[in-house]
N, C-alpha and C positions, 0 to 999 in steps of 0.2 A: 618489520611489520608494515603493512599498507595502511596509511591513513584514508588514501582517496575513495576508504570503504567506509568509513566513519564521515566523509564529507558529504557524499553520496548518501548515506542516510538521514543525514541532517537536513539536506537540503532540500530532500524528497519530501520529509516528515514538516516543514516551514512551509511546502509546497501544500500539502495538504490540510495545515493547519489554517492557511487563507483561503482555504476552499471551503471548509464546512462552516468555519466562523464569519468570513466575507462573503457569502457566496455571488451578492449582486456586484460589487468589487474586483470579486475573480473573473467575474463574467468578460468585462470592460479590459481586462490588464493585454490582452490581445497573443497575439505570436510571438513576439518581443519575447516577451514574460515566460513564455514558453520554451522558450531557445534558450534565454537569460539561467532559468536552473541547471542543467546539467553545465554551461560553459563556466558559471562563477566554481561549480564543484571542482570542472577542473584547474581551475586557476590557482586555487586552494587547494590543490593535491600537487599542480607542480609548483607552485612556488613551498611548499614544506619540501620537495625533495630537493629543490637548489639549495635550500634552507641548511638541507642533510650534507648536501656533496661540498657544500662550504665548512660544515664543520666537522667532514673528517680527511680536510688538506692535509693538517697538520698530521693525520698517522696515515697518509695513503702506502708508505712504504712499508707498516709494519705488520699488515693483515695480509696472509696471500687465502685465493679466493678460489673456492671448492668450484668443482665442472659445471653443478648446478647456477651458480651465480646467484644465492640466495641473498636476503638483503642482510640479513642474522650474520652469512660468513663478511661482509662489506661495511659495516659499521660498527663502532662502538659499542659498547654492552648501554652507557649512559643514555649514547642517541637511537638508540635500538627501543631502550625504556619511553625514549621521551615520545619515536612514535605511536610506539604502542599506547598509553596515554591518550594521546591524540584522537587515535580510533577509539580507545573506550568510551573517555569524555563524551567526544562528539555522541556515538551512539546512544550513552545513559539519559541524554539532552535530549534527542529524539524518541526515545522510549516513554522521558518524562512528558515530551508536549501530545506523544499520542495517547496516551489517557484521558485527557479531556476531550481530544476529538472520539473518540469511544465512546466516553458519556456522552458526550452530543448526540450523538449519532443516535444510539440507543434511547436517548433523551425524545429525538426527533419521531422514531419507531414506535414507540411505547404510547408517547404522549401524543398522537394522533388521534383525535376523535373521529374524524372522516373517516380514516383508515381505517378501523373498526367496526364504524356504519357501515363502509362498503365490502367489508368483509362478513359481515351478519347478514347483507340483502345476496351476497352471490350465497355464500349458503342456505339462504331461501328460496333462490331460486333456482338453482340445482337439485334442493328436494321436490322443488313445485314438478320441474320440467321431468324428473325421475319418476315421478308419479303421473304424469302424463303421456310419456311414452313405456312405463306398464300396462297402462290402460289401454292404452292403444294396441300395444301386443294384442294384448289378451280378446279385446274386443275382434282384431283381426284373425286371430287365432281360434276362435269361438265360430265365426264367418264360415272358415277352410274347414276346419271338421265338419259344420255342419252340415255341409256340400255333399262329405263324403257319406254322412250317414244317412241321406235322402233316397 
């Protein structure tokens, strides 16, 4: 199993948990910071698979390894579990910390009082402005026939 899919969501999901809860913080953290998430992901995907290739020295001679070269036919059934694991873990961690950013979020959307005003005055003025170029239709429209009935 791949973990560096479980590190990658981890680390994306940390990434976004300092953005909706920090936001004038994330602001500041620059490119660095930016570059910093995806390269720590990978450091933490290959350092678990040296992790892996060290600890299956000891049976390399007694697995032989299907065309495909899956990581299932290459490893241990133990370390096969342990990275799988890995990837759950990690993911159920980033599942757990994006719920509060959801409430947040939705927190942010909902509990908007401006947002609301300005959503109540564009729907008043989209009926104002609908109601003013009917009239004006009409008004023009009233014009043109008249023309013709003359």
């Amino acid at each position: 199993m791949n973990p560096g899919v479980g590190w990658i969501n981890l680390f994306t999901c940390c990434n976004q948990f300092v953005a909706v809860f920090f936001p004038l913080r994330y602001i500041r953290l620059g490119a660095r910071y930016a570059y910093a998430i995806p390269v720590i992901a990978l450091i933490f995907t290959f350092s678990t698979y040296i992790w892996a290739a060290i600890a299956n020295l000891p049976s390399r001679y007694d697995y032989t390894v299907s065309a495909n070269c899956n990581i299932r036919d290459t490893n241990t059934a133990l370390l096969y579990d342990v990275l799988r694991l890995i990837r759950i873990i990690s993911t159920f961690i980033a599942i757990s910390l994006y719920v509060p950013i959801v409430i947040k979020i939705f927190m942010i959307i909902k509990g908007s009082d401006s947002n609301q005003a300005n959503r109540k005055a564009f729907n008043a003025t989209q009926r104002n402005s609908n109601q003013e170029s009917t009239s004006a239709f009409n008004f023009y429209k009233t014009n043109i026939s008249s023309k013709f009935y003359e």
